[in-house]
C-alpha positions in Angstrom: -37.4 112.4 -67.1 -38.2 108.9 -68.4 -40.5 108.3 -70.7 -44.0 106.9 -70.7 -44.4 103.1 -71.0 -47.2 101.1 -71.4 -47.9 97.5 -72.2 -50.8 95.9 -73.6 -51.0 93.0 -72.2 -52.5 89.6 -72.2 -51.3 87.5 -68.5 -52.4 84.6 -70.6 -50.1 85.1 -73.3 -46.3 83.5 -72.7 -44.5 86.1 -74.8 -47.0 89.2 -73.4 -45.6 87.7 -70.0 -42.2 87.2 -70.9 -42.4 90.8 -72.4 -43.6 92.5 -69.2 -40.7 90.5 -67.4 -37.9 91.5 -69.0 -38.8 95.4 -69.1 -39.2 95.2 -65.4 -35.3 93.3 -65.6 -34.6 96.6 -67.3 -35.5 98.7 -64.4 -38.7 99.7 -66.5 -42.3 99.5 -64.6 -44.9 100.1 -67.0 -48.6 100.9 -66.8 -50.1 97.9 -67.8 -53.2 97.3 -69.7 -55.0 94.3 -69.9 -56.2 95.3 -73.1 -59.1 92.2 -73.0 -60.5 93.6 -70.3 -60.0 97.2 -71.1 -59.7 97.9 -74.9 -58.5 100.8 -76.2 -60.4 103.3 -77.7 -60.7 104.0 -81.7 -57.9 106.9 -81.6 -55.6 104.7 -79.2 -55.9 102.3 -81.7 -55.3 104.5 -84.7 -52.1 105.7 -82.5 -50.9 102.6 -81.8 -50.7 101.3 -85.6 -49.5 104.4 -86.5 -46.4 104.1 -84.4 -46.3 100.8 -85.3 -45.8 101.8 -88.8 -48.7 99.0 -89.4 -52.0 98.5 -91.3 -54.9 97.3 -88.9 -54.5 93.5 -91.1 -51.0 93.8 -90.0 -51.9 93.2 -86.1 -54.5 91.1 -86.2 -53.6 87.5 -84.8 -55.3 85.1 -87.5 -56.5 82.5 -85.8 -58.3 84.5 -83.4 -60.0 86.8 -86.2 -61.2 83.9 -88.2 -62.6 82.7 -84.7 -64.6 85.4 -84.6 -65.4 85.9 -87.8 -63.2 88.9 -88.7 -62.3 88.5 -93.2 -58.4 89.8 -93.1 -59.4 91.4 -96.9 -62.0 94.0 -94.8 -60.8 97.4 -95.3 -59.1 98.7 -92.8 -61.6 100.7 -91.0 -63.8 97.8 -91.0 -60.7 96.0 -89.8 -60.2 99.0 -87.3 -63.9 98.2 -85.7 -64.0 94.8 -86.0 -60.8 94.5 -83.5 -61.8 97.0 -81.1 -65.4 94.6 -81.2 -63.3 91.8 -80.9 -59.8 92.6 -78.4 -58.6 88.8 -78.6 -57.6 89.6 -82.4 -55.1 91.9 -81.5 -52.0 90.6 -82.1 -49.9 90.8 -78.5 -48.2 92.1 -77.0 -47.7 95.9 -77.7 -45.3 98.4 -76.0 -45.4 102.3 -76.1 -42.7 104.4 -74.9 -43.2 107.9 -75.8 -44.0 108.4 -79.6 -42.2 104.9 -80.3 -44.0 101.5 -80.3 -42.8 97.7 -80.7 -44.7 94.1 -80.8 -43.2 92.1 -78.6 -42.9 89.4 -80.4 -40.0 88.4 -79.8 -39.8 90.3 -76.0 -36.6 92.0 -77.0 -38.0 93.7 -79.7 -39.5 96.1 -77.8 -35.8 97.1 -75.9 -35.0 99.3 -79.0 -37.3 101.6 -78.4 -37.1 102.1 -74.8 
């Protein structure tokens, strides 16, 4: 049985579209979250930067934090809040497969772990 995949996703985003293009090239259909619209929750968050093998400063797109007034030297459960208050600073896009996770930035970095 396949795994789980899931994208969080931005359709405004070039690479978070490119991304969710070439999984479905790969026969993959993934559940698809617009994560703007739909953030996720503290412990999907936590998950995600865990698999990730990141700190919360580590995903956050700096433009869009210092837009909304997010300091990248917060601590990282300040950092933690302050993205899930503030989606667009989460660097995009993300894909989970199972207990793996890649940025897709570039797309084909998320292949290896599909």
């Amino acid at each position: 049985m396949p795994k789980p995949v899931t994208i969080y996703h931005n359709p405004r985003c070039a690479k978070s579209r490119a991304t969710l293009e070439l999984l479905r090239k790969k026969g993959v259909e993934p559940r698809v979250v617009e994560y703007l619209k739909d953030p996720p929750s503290a412990a999907e968050l936590k998950r995600i930067l865990s698999l990730l093998g990141m700190r919360p400063r580590d995903l956050l797109r700096k433009a869009e934090a210092k837009a909304a007034g997010i300091d990248a030297g917060s601590s990282d459960a300040a950092l933690l809040a302050l993205m899930l208050k503030h989606p667009i600073a989460i660097e995009r896009p993300i894909v989970v497969a199972g207990n793996r996770a890649a940025l897709g930035r570039p797309p084909e970095a998320v292949l290896a772990i599909l």
